[in-house]
N, C-alpha and C positions, 0 to 999 in steps of 0.2 A: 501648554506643554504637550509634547508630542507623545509620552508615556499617556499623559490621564486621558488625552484625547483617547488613545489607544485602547487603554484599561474601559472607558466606559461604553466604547461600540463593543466590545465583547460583550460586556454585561446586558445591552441592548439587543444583540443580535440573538443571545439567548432568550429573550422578552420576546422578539419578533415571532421564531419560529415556535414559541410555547401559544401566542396568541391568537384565539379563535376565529378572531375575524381575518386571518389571514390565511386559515385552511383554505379556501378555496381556490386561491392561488397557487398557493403551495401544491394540493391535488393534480392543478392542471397540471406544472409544470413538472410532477413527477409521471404524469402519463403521459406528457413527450417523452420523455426519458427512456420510459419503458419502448416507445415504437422506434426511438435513437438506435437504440443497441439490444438484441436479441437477447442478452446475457442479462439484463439490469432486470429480472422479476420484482417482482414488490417487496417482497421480502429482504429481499438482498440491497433493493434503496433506501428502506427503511432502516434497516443493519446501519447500513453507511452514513443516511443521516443520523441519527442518535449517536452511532461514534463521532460524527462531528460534535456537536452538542457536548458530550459528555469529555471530547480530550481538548477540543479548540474554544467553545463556548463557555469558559470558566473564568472568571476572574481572580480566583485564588491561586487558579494554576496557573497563570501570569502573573501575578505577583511574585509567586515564586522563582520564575522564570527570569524576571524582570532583577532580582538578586540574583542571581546566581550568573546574570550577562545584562549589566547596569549597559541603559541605554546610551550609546555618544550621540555627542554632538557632529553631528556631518552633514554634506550636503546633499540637497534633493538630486537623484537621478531617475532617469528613464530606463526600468529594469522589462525586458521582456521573457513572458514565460510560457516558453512551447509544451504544451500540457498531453500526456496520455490520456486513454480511456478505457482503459481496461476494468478498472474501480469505477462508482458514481463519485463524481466532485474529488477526483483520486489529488487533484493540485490544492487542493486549497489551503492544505501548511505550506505550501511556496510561497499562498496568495498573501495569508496571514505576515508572514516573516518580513514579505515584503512592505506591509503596508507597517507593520512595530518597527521597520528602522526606518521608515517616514518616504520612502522612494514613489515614485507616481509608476504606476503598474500596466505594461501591455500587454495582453496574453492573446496566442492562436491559440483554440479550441482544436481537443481531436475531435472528428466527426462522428465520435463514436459514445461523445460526454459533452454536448452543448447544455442541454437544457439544466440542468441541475448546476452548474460552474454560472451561468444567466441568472440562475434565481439568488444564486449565493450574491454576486455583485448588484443586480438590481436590490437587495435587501440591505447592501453594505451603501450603496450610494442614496439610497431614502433614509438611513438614518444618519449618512456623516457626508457632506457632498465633499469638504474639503480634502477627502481621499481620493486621490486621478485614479481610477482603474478604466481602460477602455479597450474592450474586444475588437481584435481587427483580424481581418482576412491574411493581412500577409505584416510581418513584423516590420516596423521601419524603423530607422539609423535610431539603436539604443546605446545604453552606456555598459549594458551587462546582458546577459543573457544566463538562465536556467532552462536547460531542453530535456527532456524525457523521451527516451525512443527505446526502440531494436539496438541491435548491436551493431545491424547494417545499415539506419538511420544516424544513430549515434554518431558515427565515422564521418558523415555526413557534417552532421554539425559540429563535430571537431573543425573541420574544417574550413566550414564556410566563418564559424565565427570567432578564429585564429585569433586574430588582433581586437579581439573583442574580451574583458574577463568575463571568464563561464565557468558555470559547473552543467559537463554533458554526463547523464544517470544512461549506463548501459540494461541489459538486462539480469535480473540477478531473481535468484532464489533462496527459500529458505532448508536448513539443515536441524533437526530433531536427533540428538547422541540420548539415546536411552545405554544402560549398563547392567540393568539384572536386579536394579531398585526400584523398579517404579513400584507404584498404585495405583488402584484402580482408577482414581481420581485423576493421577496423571496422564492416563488411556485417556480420559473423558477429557482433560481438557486438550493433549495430545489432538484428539479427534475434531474440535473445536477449529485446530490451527493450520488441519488438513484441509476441513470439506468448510470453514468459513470464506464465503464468496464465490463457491462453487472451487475453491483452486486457485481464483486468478489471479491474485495479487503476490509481490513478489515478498513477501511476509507470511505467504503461505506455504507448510512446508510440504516442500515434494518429495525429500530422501531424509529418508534416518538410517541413523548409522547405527551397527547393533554389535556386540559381539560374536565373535564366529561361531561360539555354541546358543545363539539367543534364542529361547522356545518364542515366536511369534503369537502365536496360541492365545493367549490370554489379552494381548492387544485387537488380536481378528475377533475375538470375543464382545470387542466392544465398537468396534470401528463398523460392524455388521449392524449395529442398534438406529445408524444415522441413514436411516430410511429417505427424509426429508428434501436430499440433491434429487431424488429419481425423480421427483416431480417434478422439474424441469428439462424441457423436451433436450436442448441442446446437450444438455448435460450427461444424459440417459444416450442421445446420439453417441456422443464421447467414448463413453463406456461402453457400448456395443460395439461399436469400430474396432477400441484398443482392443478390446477381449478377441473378437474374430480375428484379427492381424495378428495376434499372439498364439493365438492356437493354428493358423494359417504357417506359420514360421516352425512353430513346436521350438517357442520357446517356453520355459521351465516356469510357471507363474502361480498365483493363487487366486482367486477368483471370489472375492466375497458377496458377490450381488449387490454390492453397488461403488464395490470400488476395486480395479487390479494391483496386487501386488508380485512386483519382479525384483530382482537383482540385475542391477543396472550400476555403473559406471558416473552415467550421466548424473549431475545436478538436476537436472530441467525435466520433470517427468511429463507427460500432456493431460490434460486435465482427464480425470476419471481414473488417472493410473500413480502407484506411488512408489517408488523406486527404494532400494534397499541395498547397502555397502553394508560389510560385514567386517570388524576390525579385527586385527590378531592381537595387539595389544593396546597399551593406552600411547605408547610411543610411535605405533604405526596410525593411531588415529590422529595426533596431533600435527603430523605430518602430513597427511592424509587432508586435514580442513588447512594447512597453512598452505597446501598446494592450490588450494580453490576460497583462497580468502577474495579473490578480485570477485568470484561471481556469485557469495554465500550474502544474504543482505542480514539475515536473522538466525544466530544460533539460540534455538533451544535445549535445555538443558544443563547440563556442565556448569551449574551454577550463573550461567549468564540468564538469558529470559525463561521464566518459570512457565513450566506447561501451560497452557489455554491463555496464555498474554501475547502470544506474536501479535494479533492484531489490535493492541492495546499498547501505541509507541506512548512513552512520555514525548512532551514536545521537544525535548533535547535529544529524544532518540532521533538523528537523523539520518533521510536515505545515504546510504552508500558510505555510511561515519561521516560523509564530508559536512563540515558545520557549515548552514546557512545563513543562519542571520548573522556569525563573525565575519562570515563574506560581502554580507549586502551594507553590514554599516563601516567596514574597512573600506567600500570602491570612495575613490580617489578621483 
């Protein structure tokens, strides 16, 4: 049966990468990783793998899952899945989703996240071969399609794969509504959902919205403690640029040493910088996020996801709301 098959490569796949003799594979393939893409420091693949592990390698949290969206019965298709790289292994809830509704899986790799998405399927194909996942250079004639891009790639593959069912993931950010309640605690884990991953994931939040009297103070109080991004060169680059360009402009900003804060408009801040809308009331905020619900992926706050969890989806949290596995075992 295609659940237990299902249920017990998780439970194996957490076996695998807990298991000793398999370090040294696992090393290499995360020091490609690291020469893949400038941004993937150790730390930050390390982050990434243990969130694998701890939200996709659970058996309990598939079981749960497995109630709450009972598996049908349907037919095998050929799903291909054109993968980002801005994260390490950033597709691999597509990868997963796709293989619990039993589909045989094609994936392009970005060029920017080969080796770590390689290790994850050489792992899944030595412990269950009956699962088709195969990496290929360029996608050919599938049944469905899942793409990740820009917003000027995105457009792209609206297009090309029309007549094709898809879900195409634009680019989106995330939004922090603080109100004149926090805690320290919520600074701290606030901080967590800012500078986790350097910025770059779109779960990361880049604007919070504040009241238009909000003493900032006591948040730069704490958002100054996360010393840890300057160690990374690109990052440290980031943050010298924006700050020189901003002072270069003589725009209005605050400067914490290791991260800029402006009032900005924009959703999308660049990394090293964090942007700030100021609301007049609760009715001009609401309006304010329904206006930019297309490109907000994560609200914090507001009783929706609790401070320091952005980057902690349940497997139900999915990108862009749009549900994938109701997609992949409804194709037809």
């Amino acid at each position: 049966m295609l659940k237990d098959r299902f249920i017990s490569l998780i439970a194996n796949l957490h076996i695998y990468f807990k298991d000793s003799s398999n370090k040294e594979k696992i090393e290499l393939f995360i020091e490609r990783a690291k020469n893949e893409n400038a941004w993937f420091s150790d730390i930050l693949i390390r982050n990434a793998m243990e969130a694998i592990d701890n939200q996709f390698f659970d058996q309990a949290i598939w079981d749960m899952f497995f109630q709450k969206y009972p598996v049908k019965s349907n037919s095998t298709k050929q799903v291909g899945l054109i993968l980002s790289g801005n994260l390490p292994a950033v597709g691999m809830h597509d990868l997963l989703m796709c293989l619990a509704a039993g589909h045989h899986v094609v994936i392009k790799l970005s060029s920017q996240d080969k080796a770590l998405m390689q290790l994850y399927v050489e792992a899944i194909n030595s412990l269950d071969s009956s699962f088709t996942i195969d990496i290929v250079e360029r996608l050919p004639k599938v049944d469905a399609v899942i793409a990740t891009g820009s917003d000027f790639s995105s457009a792209y593959f609206a297009n090309y794969f029309a007549k094709v069912p898809h879900i195409i993931r634009k680019n989106r950010s995330s939004v922090a509504v603080l109100t004149g309640n926090e805690s320290t605690a919520d600074f701290e884990g606030l901080a967590g959902d800012i500078f986790t991953y350097y910025g770059l994931g779109c779960r990361n939040v880049s604007t919070i919205a504040v009241p238009a009297d909000y003493d900032l103070i006591p948040l730069f109080d704490v958002l100054t403690g996360v010393d840890w991004v300057l160690n990374h060169t690109k990052y440290s680059n980031n943050y010298q640029y924006h700050k020189t360009l901003l002072l270069l402009n003589q725009v209005p900003h605050f400067d914490l040493g290791n991260l800029i804060v402006t009032e900005n408009e924009a959703l999308v801040s660049p990394v090293g910088v964090l942007h700030v809308h100021r609301y007049a009331s609760t009715e001009a905020l609401m309006l304010w996020l329904n206006q930019h619900k297309d490109k907000i992926q994560c609200l914090v706050g507001m009783n929706q996801i609790p401070f320091g969890q952005a980057q902690m989806p349940a497997l139900d949290d999915f990108a862009d709301g749009v549900n994938t596995y109701e997609f992949l075992v409804n194709l037809s």
